[in-house]
C-alpha positions as CSV (number, residue, x, y, z in Angstrom):
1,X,131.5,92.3,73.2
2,X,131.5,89.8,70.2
3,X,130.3,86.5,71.2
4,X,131.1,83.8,68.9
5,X,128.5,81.0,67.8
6,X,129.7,77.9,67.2
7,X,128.8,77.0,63.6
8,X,129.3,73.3,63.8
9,X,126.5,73.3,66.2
10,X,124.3,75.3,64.0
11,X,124.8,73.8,60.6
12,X,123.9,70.4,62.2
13,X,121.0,71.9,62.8
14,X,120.5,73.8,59.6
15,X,121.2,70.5,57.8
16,X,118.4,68.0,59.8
17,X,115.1,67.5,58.2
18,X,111.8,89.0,46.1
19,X,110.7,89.9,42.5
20,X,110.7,87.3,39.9
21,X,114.1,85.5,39.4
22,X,116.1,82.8,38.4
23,X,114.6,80.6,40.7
24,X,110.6,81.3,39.1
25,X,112.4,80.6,35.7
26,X,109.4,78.5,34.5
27,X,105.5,78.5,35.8
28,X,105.8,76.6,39.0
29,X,103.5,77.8,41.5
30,X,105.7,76.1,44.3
31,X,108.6,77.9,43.1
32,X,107.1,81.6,42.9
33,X,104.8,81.1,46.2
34,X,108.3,80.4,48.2
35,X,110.1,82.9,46.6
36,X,107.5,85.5,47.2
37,X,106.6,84.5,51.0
38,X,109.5,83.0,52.9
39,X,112.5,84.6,50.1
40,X,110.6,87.8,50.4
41,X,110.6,87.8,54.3
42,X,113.9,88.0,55.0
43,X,113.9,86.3,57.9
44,X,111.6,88.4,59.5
45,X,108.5,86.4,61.0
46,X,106.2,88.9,61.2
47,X,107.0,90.1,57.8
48,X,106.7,86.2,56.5
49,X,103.3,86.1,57.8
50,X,101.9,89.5,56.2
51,X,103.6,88.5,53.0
52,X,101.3,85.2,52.9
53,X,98.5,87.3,54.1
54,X,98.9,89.6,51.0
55,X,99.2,86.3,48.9
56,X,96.0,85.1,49.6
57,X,97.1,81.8,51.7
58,X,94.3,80.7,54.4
59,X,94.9,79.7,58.0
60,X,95.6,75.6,58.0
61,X,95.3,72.5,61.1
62,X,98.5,71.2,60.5
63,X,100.6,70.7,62.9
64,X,104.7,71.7,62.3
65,X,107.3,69.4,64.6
66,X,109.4,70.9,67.0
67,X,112.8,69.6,66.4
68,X,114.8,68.8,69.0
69,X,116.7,71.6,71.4
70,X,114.2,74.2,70.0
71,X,111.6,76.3,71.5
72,X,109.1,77.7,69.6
73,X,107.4,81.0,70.7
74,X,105.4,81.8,67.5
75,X,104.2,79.6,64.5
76,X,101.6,79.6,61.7
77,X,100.1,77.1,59.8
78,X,98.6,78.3,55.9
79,X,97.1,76.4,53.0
80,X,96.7,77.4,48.6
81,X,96.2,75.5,45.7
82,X,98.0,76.7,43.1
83,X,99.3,75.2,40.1
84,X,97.5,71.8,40.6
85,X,98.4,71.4,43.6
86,X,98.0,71.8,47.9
87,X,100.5,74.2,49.2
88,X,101.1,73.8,53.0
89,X,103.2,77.0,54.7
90,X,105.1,76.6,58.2
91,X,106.4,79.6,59.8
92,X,107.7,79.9,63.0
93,X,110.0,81.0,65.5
94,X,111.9,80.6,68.3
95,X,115.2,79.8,70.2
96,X,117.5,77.3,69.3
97,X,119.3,75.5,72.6
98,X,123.1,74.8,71.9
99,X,125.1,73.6,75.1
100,X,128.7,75.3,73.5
101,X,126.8,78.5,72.5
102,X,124.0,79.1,74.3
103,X,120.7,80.6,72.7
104,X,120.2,82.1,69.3
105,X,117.1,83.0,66.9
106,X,116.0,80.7,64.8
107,X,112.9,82.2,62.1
108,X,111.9,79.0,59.9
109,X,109.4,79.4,56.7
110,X,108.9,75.8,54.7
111,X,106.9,75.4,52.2
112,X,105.7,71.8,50.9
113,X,103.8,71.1,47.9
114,X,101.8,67.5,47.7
115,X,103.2,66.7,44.0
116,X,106.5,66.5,42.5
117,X,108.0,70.0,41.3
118,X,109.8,69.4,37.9
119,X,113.3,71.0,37.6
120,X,113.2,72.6,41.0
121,X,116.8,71.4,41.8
122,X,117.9,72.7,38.5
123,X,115.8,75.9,39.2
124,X,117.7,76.3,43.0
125,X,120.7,76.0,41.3
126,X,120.1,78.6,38.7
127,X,118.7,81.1,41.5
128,X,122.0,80.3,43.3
129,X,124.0,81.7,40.4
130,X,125.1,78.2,39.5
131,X,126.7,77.4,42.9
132,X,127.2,73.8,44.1
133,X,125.3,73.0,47.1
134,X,127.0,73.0,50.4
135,X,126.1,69.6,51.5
136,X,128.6,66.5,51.4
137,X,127.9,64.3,49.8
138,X,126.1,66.3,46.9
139,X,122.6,64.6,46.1
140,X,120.7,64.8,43.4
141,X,117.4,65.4,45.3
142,X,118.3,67.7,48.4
143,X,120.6,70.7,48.6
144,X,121.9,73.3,51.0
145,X,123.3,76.4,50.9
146,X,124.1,78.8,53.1
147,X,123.4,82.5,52.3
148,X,123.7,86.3,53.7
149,X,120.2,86.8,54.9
150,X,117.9,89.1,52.8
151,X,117.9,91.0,49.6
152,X,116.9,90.4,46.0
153,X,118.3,87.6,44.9
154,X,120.5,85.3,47.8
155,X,124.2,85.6,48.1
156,X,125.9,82.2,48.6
157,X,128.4,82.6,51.4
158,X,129.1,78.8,52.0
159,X,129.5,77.5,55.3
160,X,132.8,79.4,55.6
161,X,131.1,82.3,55.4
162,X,128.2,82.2,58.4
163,X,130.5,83.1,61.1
164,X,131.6,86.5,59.0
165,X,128.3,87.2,58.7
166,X,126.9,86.6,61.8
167,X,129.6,89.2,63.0
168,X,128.9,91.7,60.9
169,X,125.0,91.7,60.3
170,X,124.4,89.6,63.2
171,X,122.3,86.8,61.2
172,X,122.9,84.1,58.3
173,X,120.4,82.1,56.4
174,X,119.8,78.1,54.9
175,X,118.1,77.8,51.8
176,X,116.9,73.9,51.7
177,X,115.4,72.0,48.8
178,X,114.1,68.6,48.8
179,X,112.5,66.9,45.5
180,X,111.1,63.6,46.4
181,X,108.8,61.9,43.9
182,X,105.3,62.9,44.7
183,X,106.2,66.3,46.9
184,X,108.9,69.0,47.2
185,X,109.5,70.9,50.0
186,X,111.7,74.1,50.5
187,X,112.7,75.8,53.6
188,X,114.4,79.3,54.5
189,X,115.8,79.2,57.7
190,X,117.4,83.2,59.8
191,X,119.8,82.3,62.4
192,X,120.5,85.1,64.4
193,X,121.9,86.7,67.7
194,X,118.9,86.9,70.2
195,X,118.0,90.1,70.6
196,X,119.3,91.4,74.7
């Protein structure tokens, strides 16, 4: 039986607070360090976490914020410097509570560096093969876009798309991007039918 999700619920959610590609055009550390952890984990947490174990990032005190309706069963905080700056790394997972839907996966990496990232909006663009961000209203320093989950590079499948794809491969992912002034933040985010 194919049980629907609603995607209203779970793009509300998505929206709240590989090799080398487009999106490491230049030398940002930031850049690379999320590409080659939470891009190159496909959604998978353990896999996140041993890619950032083979990266050389440490174990870290912060603390990551449970937001609202979810249910964390496994999390891990890690720290680098790296191109002049502090890179903090949040992974976890867990179950995301929606009333219409019920339960689904949620696998969340973010990444937050404590200085501004030059061109990084430019550079998510240019890994998105030039595609306009999915959120409305567009702004200049946060974008969205929803993507198949996994492989080389992401494929954009717009919010139109996450249902298709939650049918057929049975997850979807959010690529985030934030660039504030003196930090920048990036976030992959696996949606996905809980396993029975």
């Amino acid at each position: 039986m194919l049980r629907t999700f609603s995607l209203a619920a779970i793009a509300a959610v998505a929206l709240s607070a590989p090799a080398t590609t487009a999106l490491a055009q230049g030398d940002d550390a930031a850049l690379a360090a999320f590409e080659k952890v939470c891009w190159a984990g496909a959604g998978d947490y353990l896999g996140t976490v041993g890619a950032a174990n083979a990266d050389g990032w440490k174990d870290s005190s912060v603390i990551s914020d449970t937001p609202a309706g979810l249910s964390i069963t496994d999390k891990t905080a890690r720290e680098k410097s790296a191109g002049g700056a502090t890179l903090t790394l949040l992974v976890t997972r867990g179950l995301q509570h929606t009333a219409k839907s019920g339960d689904f996966a949620v696998m969340t990496c973010k990444l937050s560096a404590n200085k501004a990232v030059g061109g990084m909006m430019a550079d998510s663009k240019a890994w998105m093969g030039g595609a306009a961000a999915d959120n409305t209203p567009p702004d200049p320093t946060f974008a969205v876009y929803y993507v198949a989950n996994g492989g080389a590079t992401p494929s954009h499948i717009g919010l139109a798309g996450t249902q298709g794809a939650m049918n057929t491969s049975g997850a979807f992912g959010v690529l985030k991007f934030q660039s504030d002034s003196d930090s920048a933040t990036f976030v992959y985010q696996v949606f996905s039918k809980p396993k029975a």
